[in-house]
Structure formats: structure tokens, C-alpha cells
C-alpha positions in Angstrom: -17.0 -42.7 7.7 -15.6 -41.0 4.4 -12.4 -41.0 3.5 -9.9 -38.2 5.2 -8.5 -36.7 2.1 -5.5 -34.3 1.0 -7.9 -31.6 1.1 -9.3 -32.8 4.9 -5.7 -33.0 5.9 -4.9 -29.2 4.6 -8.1 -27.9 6.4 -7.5 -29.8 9.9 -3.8 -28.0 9.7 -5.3 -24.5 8.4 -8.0 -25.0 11.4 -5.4 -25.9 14.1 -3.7 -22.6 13.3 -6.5 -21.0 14.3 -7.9 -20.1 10.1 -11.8 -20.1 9.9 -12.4 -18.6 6.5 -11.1 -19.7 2.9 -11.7 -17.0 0.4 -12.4 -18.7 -3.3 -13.6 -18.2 -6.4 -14.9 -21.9 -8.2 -13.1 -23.7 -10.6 -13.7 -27.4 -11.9 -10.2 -28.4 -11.3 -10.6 -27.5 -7.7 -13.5 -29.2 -7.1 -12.9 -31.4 -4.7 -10.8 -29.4 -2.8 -14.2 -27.0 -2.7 -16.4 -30.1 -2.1 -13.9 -31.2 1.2 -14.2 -27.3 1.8 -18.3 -27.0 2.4 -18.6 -31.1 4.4 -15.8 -29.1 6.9 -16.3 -28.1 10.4 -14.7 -25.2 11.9 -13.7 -23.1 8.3 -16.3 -21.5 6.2 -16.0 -20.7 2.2 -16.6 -16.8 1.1 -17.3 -16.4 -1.7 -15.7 -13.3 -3.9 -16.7 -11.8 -7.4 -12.9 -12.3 -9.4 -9.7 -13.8 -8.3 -7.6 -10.6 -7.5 -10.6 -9.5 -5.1 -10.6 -12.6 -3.2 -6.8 -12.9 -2.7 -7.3 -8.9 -1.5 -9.8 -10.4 1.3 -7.6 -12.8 2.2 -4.4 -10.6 2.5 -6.8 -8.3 4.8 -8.0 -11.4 6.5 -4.1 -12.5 7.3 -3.3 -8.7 8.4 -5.7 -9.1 11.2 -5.8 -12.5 11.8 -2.1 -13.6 11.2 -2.7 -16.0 8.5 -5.2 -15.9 5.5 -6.1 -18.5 2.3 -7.4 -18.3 -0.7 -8.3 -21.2 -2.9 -8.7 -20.2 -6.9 -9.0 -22.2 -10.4 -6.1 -22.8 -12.1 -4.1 -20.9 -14.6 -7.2 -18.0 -15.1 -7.3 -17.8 -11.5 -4.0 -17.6 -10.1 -2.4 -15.5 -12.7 -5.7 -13.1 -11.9 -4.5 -12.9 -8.4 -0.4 -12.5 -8.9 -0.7 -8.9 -8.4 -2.7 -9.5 -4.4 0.0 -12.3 -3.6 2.7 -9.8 -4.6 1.7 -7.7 -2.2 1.4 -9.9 0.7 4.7 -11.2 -0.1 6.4 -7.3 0.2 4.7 -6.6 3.1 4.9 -9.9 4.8 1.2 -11.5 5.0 0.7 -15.2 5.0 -1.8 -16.1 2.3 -2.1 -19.9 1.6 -2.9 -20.3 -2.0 -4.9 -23.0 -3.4 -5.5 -24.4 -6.7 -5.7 -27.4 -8.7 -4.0 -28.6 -12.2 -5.0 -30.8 -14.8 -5.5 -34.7 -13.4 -2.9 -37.4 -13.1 -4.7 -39.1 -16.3 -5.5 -35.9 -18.0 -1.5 -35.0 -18.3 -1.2 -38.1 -20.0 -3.7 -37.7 -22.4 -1.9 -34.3 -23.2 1.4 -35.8 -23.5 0.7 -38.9 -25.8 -2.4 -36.8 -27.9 -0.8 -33.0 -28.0 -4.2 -31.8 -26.3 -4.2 -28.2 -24.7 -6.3 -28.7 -21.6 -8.2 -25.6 -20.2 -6.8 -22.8 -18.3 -3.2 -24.5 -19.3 -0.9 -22.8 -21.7 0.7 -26.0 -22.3 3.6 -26.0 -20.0 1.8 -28.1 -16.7 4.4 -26.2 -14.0 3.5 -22.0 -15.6 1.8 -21.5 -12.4 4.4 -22.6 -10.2 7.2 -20.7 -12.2 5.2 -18.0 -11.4 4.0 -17.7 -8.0 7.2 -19.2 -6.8 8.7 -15.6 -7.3 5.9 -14.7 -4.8 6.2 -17.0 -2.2 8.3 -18.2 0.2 7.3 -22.1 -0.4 5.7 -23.1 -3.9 4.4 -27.2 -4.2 2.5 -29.4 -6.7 1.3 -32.0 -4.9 0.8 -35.0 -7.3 1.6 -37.8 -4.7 -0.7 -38.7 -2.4 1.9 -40.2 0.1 4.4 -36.9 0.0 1.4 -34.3 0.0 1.1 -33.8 3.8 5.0 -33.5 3.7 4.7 -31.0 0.9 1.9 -29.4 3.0 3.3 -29.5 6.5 6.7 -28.0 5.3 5.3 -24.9 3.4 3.0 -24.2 5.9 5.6 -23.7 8.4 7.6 -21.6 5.9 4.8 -19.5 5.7 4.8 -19.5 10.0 8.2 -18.6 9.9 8.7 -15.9 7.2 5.5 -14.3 7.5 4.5 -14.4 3.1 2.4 -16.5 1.1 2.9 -19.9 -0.1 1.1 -21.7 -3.2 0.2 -24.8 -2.6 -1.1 -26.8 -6.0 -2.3 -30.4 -6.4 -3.2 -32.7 -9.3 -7.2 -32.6 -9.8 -7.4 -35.9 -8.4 -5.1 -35.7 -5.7 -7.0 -33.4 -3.8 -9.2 -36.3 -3.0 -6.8 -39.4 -2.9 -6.9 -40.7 0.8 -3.9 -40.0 3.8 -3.5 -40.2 7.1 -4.7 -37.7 9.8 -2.2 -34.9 10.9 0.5 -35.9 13.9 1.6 -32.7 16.5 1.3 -29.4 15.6 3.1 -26.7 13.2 5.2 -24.0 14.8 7.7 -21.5 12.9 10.9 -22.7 12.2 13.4 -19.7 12.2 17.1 -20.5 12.2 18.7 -19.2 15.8 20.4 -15.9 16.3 24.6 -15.7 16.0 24.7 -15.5 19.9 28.1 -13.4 19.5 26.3 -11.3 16.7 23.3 -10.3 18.5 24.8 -9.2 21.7 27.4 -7.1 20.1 24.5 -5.4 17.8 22.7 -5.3 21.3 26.0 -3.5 22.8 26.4 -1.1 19.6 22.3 0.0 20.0 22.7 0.7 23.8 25.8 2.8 23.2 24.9 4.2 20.1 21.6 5.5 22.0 23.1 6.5 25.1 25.8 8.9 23.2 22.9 10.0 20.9 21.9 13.6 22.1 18.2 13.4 20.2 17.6 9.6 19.8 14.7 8.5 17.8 12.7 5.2 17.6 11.1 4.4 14.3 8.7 1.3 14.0 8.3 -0.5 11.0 5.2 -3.3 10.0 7.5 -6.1 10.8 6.8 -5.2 14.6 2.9 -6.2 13.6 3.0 -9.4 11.7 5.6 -11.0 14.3 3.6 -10.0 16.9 5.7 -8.3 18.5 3.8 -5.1 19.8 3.3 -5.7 23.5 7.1 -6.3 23.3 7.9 -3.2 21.5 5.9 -0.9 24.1 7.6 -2.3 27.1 10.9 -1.2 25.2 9.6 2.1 24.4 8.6 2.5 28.5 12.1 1.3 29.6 14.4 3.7 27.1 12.0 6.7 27.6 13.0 8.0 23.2 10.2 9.8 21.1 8.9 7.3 18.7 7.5 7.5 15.0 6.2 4.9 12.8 6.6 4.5 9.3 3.6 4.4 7.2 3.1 0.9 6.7 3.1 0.4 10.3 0.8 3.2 11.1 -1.0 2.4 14.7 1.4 -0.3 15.3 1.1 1.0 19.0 -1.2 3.8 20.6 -1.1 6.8 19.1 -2.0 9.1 21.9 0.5 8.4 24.3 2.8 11.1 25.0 6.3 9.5 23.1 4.6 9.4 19.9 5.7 12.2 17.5 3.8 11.2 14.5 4.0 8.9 11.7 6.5 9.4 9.5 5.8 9.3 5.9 9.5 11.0 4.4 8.1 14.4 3.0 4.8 14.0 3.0 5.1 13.7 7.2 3.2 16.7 9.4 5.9 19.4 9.7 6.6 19.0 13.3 7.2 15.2 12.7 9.5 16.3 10.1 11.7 18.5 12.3 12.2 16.0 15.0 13.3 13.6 12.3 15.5 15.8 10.7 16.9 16.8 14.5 17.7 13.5 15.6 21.2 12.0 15.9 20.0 8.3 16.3 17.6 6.2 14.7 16.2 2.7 15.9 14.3 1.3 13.4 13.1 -1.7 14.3 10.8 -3.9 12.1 11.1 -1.6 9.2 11.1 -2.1 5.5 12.6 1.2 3.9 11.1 2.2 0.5 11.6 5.1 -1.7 9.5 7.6 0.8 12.6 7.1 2.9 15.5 8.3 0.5 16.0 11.7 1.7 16.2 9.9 5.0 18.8 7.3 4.2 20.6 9.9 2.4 21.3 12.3 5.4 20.8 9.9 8.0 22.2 6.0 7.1 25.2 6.3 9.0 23.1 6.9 11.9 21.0 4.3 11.7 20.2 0.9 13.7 18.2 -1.2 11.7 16.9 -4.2 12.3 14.4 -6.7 10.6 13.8 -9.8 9.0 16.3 -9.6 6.4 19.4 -7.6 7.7 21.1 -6.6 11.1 23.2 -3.2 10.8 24.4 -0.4 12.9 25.5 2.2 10.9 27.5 0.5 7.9 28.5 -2.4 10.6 26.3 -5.6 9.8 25.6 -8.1 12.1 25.0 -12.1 10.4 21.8 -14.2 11.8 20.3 -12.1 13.9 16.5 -12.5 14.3 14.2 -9.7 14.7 12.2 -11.3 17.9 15.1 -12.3 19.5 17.0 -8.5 19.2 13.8 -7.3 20.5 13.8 -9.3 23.4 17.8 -8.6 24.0 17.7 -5.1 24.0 14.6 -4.8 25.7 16.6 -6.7 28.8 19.9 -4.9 28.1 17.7 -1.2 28.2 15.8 -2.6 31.9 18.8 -2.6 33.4 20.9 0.0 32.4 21.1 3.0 34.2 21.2 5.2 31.4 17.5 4.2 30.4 14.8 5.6 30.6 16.3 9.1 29.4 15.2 12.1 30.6 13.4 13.6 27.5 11.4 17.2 27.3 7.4 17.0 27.1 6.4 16.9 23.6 4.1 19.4 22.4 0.7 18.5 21.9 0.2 17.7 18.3 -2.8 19.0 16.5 -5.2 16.1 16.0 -6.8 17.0 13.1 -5.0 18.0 9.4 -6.2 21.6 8.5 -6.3 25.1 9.7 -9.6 24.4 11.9 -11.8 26.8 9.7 -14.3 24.7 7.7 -14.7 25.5 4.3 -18.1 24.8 2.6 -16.2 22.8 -0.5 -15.4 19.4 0.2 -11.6 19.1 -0.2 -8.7 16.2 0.6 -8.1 18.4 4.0 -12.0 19.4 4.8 -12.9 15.6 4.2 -10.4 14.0 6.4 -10.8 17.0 8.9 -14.7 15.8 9.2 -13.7 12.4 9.2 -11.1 12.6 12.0 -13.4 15.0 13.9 -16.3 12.3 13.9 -14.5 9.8 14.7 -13.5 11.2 18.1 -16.5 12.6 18.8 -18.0 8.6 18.5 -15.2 6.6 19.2 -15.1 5.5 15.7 -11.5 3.9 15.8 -12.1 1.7 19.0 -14.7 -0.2 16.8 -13.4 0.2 12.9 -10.3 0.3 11.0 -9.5 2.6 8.6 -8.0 1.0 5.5 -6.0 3.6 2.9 -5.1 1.9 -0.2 -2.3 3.9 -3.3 -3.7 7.5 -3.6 -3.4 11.2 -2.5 -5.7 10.2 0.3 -3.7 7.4 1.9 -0.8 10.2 2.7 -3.7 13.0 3.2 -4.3 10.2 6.2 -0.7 9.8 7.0 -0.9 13.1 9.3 -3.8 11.7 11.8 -2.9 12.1 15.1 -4.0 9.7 18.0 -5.6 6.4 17.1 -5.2 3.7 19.0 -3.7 0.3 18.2 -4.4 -2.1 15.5 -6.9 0.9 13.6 -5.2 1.2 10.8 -4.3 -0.3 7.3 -2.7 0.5 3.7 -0.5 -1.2 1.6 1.7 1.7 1.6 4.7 -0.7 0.7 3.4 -2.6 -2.3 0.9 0.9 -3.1 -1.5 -1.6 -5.4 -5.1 0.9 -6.5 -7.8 -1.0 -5.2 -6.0 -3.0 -2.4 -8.5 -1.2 0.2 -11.7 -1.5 -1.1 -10.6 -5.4 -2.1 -9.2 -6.2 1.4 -12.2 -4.5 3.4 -14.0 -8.2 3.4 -11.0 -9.7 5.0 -10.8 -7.4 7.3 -14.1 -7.4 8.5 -14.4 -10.9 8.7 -11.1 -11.2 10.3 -11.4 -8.9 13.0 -15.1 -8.6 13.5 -14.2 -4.4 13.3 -16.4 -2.6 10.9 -14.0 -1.1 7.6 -13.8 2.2 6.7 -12.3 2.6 3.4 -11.2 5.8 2.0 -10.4 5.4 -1.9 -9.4 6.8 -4.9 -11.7 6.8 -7.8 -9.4 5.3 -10.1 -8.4 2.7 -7.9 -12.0 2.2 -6.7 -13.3 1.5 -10.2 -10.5 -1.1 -10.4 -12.3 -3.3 -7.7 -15.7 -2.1 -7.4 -17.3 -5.5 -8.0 -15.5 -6.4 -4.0 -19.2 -4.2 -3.0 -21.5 -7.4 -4.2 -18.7 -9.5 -2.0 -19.4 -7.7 0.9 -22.9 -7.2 0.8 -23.3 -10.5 0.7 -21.5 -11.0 3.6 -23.7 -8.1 5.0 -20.9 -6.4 5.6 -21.1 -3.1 7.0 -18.0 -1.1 5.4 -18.0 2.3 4.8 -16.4 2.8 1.2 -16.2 6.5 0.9 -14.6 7.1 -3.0 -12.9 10.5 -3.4 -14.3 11.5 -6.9 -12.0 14.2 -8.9 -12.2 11.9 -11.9 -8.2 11.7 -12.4 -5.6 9.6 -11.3 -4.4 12.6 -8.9 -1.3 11.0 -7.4 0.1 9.8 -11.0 -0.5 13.0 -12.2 1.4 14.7 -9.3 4.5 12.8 -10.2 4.2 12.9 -13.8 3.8 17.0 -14.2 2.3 19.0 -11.3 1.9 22.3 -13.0 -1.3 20.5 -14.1 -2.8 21.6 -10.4 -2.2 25.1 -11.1 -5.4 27.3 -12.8 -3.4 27.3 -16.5 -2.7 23.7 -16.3 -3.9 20.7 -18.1 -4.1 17.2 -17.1 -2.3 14.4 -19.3 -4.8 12.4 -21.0 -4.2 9.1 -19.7 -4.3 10.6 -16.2 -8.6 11.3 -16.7 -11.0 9.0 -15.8 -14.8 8.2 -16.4 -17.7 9.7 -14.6 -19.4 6.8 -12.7 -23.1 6.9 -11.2 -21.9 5.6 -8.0 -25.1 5.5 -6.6 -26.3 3.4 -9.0 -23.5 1.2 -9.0 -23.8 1.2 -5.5 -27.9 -0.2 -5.6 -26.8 -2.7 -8.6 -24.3 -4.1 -6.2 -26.4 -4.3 -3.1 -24.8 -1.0 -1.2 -26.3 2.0 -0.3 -25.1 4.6 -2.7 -24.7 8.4 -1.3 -22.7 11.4 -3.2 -21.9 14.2 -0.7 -20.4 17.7 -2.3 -20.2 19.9 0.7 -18.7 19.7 4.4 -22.2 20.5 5.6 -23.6 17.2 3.3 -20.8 15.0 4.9 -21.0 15.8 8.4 -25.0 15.0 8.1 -24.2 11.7 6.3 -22.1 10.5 8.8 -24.1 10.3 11.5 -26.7 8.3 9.7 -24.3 5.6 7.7 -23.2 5.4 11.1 -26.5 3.4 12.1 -26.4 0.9 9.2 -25.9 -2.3 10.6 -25.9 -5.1 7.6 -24.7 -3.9 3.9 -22.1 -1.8 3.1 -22.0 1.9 2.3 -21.1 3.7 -0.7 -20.2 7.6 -0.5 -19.5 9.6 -3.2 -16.8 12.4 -2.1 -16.8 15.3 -4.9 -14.0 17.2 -4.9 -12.1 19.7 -7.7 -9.7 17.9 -10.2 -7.3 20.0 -9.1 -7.4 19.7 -5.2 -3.7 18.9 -4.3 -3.1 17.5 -1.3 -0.7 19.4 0.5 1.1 16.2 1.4 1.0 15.5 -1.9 2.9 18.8 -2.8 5.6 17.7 -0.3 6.3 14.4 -2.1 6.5 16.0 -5.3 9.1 18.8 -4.2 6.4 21.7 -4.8 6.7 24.3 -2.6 
């Protein structure tokens, strides 16, 4: 039998927490690592075009499937996916990165003869001081007898805090021999201040009790602690409206009755908006608040009851060590059995499950496309079988105002906002979740990581890419000057962009290539990408330069 290497002993832990897939892209100093990889049973390599594409597959990969990895070269690689990793370490996905340095002997050579190895910059731990401001566990494994220590530990950091970890060996240590793996690896997270979390427990229930227009507002931390099922029980037992923020979009069913909308600070439907505003008591649970939500926190901090991974706070009252799960599961118990709960609330008004006025204008526009979109998609169930992935543009807030899909069919980055992160994650997604991607993109970002379309077509992957085409970087522009939307004005020059042949750039990459400029053209088209089973799809969406979003308006402060 061959030896049961450093690599074998990474694998058998990666496999026993339930990974099948390593995204990579080759390198020399990682070959044995990739070698270990392809004679392994149980995980298969996927292959991507560049680096930052195939840490994007597997952050997508770790949204849907709880933990993702992606093994790179050295130096050229990793630094090529920084930007990914970033991302999943905001918005709390564990990706395992994996690379390879320079060989024990090799360093020496370097010290003693003042040789500049490849990849290297000359200073053997760059990488480390680099993605260690990225992770939440950073190790160069250059001993054989520590490296399943080293492994084993930052694997469970990753378990417990939910964000990436880098784990790097010596070129030859990836193949030195150790011993197989002993019990499994569970998170780790330090236990809740007893006293702490029931009086935050007491403070929510009275807080919520007094409230006259409570208000439960769901953040992405619900999703990656799996805490979901949880979540809706409590929603059943205190009978409140709820909202999620836009990260944590479809976090639970959208078309049960307590469900007002996602709420996306000004860009947020109008009637979401109002109940916001009108509410006296916020629960946000899970939620990591970014600069959508500073009108919010300005009117409303005081009235707040946040909870996540980081902090515990009622109000300006902060509770000390208390975990997320474990508040959950506390109030959820404390809410059961208090006669208070459920409150008696009004019937919401049915919201209007698509975005515009209902007339169809000939013109494809933001509104008319997503208006199609949203129509077809409950006309053919679309969302029971795909997820909708919205990466940093117009469009991902343009999508912010859907109404009614069900759990687990939606994705963005809307905390880390990277252009490109949805066309780049759609592989890990797909191959995560088994659930077909449909990608809505800008152009700008789309031309940042159209080479992911070869990636997926090899895969035969049968995403949906549609690429809103205006040929500027709309949502820059917005924020820089928006008198540029209006007939007199001009864009800034560094917000234009090329004109692409996308459906030539689709057939060069393997994808069918369409280009749609009219609601009629799109609503025809859908029907019949619909039916493609085995490569991906590439849609053109022309629309005017200066189509602006009304969402986009509202986070710009035009009226």
C-alpha cells in the first residue's frame, strides 16, 4: 500500500466533513498535493480558468454546502485569489485554502546562495502575512509530525467561526508520511455567559412585549449556522412581521404571510419601507449591518436587539459571550411559553409580486427584465429548482424587491459587493447544490470574470448568465454624479465600458450566446434556454445607458 501522506490526511478530514469537490488551478509547488488529490476517493478536482474564479466557485460551493476548498500555486495564485477569500471572510464562508511554498531544501539553497525562487518575492512567509488578515486560522506546515495538528486545529476554526483558513505546506511536506486521522472534527465555540444570555433573553422578551409594532429582521448569520429551521419555529411562536436584510435574502420562505419584504435600507419596496420606519422594536438576529443600514441605525439604534457572532446588545446595553445558536435557542424557549407570544398582529397586505407597474413596455429595461424574469419563474416553478445569484450592480437591488421565493433560492454578495462574484461563484453553486444558477450580471462586472463560462461548460453546467449590457459601470456612476441619467447628462469617462460580441464570446467559451433587446425577444428566449440541459447560457440584455433603476435612485437620494 502507498504511503498515507499530509495531503491523504487533509482529504480524509475534508471528506469526513462531508467536502467532495476541491476547486484548483495547477501549480508545480502543489504538485503533490494535486497528485494525492486525483489517486483520492470520495473528492473530485474542478478545474477553473484563473485563481480568483476558482476561489469564487468555492465560496459558492461553501454557501450551499457549508464548507468549500480551493487549492492554488503559490504566491501568483493566492495573491490572485485575495479578493474571493476576502469575501468569504465578511460574509462568513469556510473556504479551505491550499497551496504549497518552496521545498525544505530549496529554502536553503535560497538562504546560503541569495536565489529568488519562483512565485516568491523573497520573503518565504508574504503569503501567510497576507491571507492571515483573511482568515480566521493561517499555517505553514513544514513539519511532518505537527502538520495534522496544524491541520486539525484550523479546520475546526474554520467549523467554528464560519471564514476561511489558509493552510500552506513546504513542497515536500505535502508528501512526507503521517499517521491516519483519530475521531472526528466538531466546532469549538467558547460557551455562552449563562447570567449574560438569560438577561439579554429577559431584555428581548420585554423589549418585544412593550413594543407596539415589533419587527424581526434576519441577517445571513441565520444561514451559514444553520440555524433556519430554528429561526421559523421562533417566528411561529412570537407571531412579529419579519424582513430580511439583503445578504440573507430567502433565508426562510418568502411567501408566508409574516414576511414583509426584504429590506435593503432605501433601496427596499415602499411598503417594506413604511413598516420599517413604523416599527418601535427591532430583532435582528444573525445580522451584519453595513452602510445600506445607516439611516436605519441612525433613527432606530436605540431600539435595537442585535445579536450575532460578534456582539450581544439591547439597545446601548451589551451583553459579554453570548453565542448566536445558543440565544436562538433561549428565546425561542422563553417566547413558547410566555403568554404574551404569539401577538395578535393585523393581516398583511398582499405584496405585489412582481417590481413594475404591470404594463409591459416593448424596451427591455432593469424593471421590464426582472418583471419577465419573475413572471416566468412562477409560471415554471423556476425557484424550486435554481438559485438566483446577484453579484455588485444596479440589478442585484433591482432584485432586492422580489416578492415570494422560497428558501435557500437566493444569492449575492451584497456584504463584500465584489463585480464578478456571481458569474464566478455559479460553478460552486451548481456543483454544490445540484440547483441549476441563474445569474443576473452587470456588464462591467461580467467582463471581469467571463473566462468562469469555459469553467462551467466544462462542467456542462447549465447556468443561465443573463449580462445586463448598458456599456457603463451604472451603479458607480450613480454614486459618483447622477445628473449623468438625466437626457443633458454625460457619463464620467472612466465609468464607460467596451462593446463585447457576447455571442461570440459566448461560442469561444463553449456557451450558447443569445442578445435579447425587447420584452417580446426575452419572454421567447426563456422558454427555450429553459430546455438546455448541459452547457451554460449566455444572454445578452440590451438596455439604454441611462436606465436608472428606481432602486437605484432611492440609494442615491434622487427623488
Amino acid at each position: 500500500m502507498s504511503a498515507f501522506t499530509v495531503a491523504d490526511y487533509l482529504l480524509t478530514r475534508l471528506k469526513e466533513l462531508g467536502l467532495d469537490k476541491v476547486f484548483q488551478v495547477p501549480g508545480d509547488y502543489c504538485s503533490k498535493f494535486m497528485s494525492a488529490l486525483d489517486a483520492f476517493e470520495g473528492i473530485e478536482a474542478v478545474g477553473e480558468i484563473y485563481e480568483m474564479g476558482a476561489a469564487y466557485s468555492a465560496d459558492g460551493y461553501a454557501r450551499v454546502h457549508g464548507l468549500g476548498a480551493v487549492s492554488l500555486q503559490y504566491g501568483v495564485g493566492t495573491f490572485s485569489a485575495v479578493n474571493a477569500i476576502a469575501g468569504a471572510y465578511v460574509e462568513r464562508n469556510p473556504v479551505v485554502v491550499i497551496s504549497a511554498s518552496p521545498s525544505t531544501s530549496d529554502r536553503l539553497k535560497a538562504n546560503a546562495q541569495n536565489v529568488l525562487f519562483h512565485h516568491s518575492i523573497g520573503n518565504f512567509e508574504a503569503d501567510r502575512n497576507v491571507l492571515e488578515q483573511v482568515t480566521v486560522a493561517c499555517e505553514i506546515l513544514s513539519d511532518p509530525h505537527r502538520a495534522p495538528w496544524q491541520i486539525d486545529n484550523a479546520l475546526i476554526a474554520a467549523l467554528t467561526h464560519r471564514q476561511p483558513i489558509y493552510l500552506e505546506a513546504y513542497q515536500d511536506i505535502w508528501g512526507a508520511e503521517v499517521s491516519r486521522p483519530h475521531g472526528q472534527l466538531t466546532p469549538a465555540p467558547r460557551p455562552s455567559n449563562p447570567q449574560a444570555l438569560q438577561s439579554l433573553v429577559e431584555a428581548s422578551v420585554q423589549r418585544l412585549a412593550k413594543a407596539r409594532q415589533p419587527l424581526v429582521l434576519l441577517g445571513v448569520e441565520i444561514i451559514r449556522y444553520g440555524l433556519q429551521d430554528a429561526v421559523q419555529r421562533l417566528i411561529d411562536s412570537c407571531g412579529l412581521p419579519f424582513s430580511t436584510t439583503l445578504d440573507a435574502k430567502t433565508a426562510l420562505d418568502e411567501s408566508q404571510a409574516p414576511f414583509i419584504g426584504t429590506y435593503a435600507g432605501p433601496a427596499s419596496r415602499p411598503e417594506t419601507s413604511a413598516r420599517v420606519d413604523a416599527c418601535d422594536c427591532i430583532l435582528a438576529i444573525g445580522v451584519i449591518f453595513t452602510d445600506d443600514y445607516l439611516d436605519l441605525l441612525k433613527a432606530r439604534y436605540g431600539q435595537i436587539v442585535q445579536v450575532n457572532c460578534e456582539l450581544a446588545r439591547a439597545g446601548a446595553d451589551y451583553y459579554p459571550n453570548v453565542r448566536l445558536p445558543d440565544y436562538v435557542d433561549a428565546l425561542l424557549k422563553a417566547l413558547e411559553v410566555d403568554a404574551q407570544f404569539p401577538r395578535p398582529s393585523a393581516a398583511l397586505a398582499a405584496s405585489r409580486p412582481l417590481l413594475g407597474s404591470g404594463a409591459v413596455p416593448c424596451a427591455l429595461s432593469y424593471a421590464s427584465f426582472f418583471d419577465s424574469l419573475v413572471n416566468f419563474a412562477q409560471e415554471h416553478r423556476l425557484w424550486q429548482t435554481s438559485t438566483l445569484i446577484l453579484g455588485e450592480s444596479s440589478s442585484l437591488y433591482v432584485a432586492s424587491n422580489i416578492n415570494g421565493m422560497p428558501r435557500g433560492s437566493f444569492i449575492s454578495d451584497a456584504i463584500w459587493g465584489s463585480l464578478g462574484h456571481e458569474t464566478g461563484c455559479a460553478l460552486g453553486v451548481a456543483l454544490g447544490s445540484g440547483r441549476r444558477p441563474v445569474v443576473v450580471a452587470g456588464d462591467g462586472g461580467f467582463m471581469m470574470v467571463s473566462q468562469s463560462l469555459a469553467a462551467l461548460a466544462r462542467n456542462k453546467v447549465n447556468a443561465l448568465v443573463f449580462v445586463m449590457s448598458n456599456q457603463v459601470y451604472a451603479i458607480e456612476q450613480a454614486f459618483v454624479d447622477p445628473d449623468a441619467f438625466t437626457p443633458e447628462g454625460e457619463f464620467a469617462p472612466f465609468d464607460t465600458l467596451p462593446a463585447l460580441d457576447y455571442t461570440a464570446l459566448a461560442s469561444g467559451y463553449g456557451a450558447l450566446g443569445y442578445r435579447v433587446e425587447t420584452v417580446d425577444q426575452l419572454e421567447r428566449l426563456l422558454a427555450q434556454v429553459l430546455m438546455v440541459e448541459d452547457r451554460p447560457v449566455l444572454v445578452e440584455v440590451k438596455i439604454a445607458e441611462k436606465d436608472f433603476a428606481e432602486q437605484i435612485k432611492r440609494l442615491a437620494g434622487v427623488s
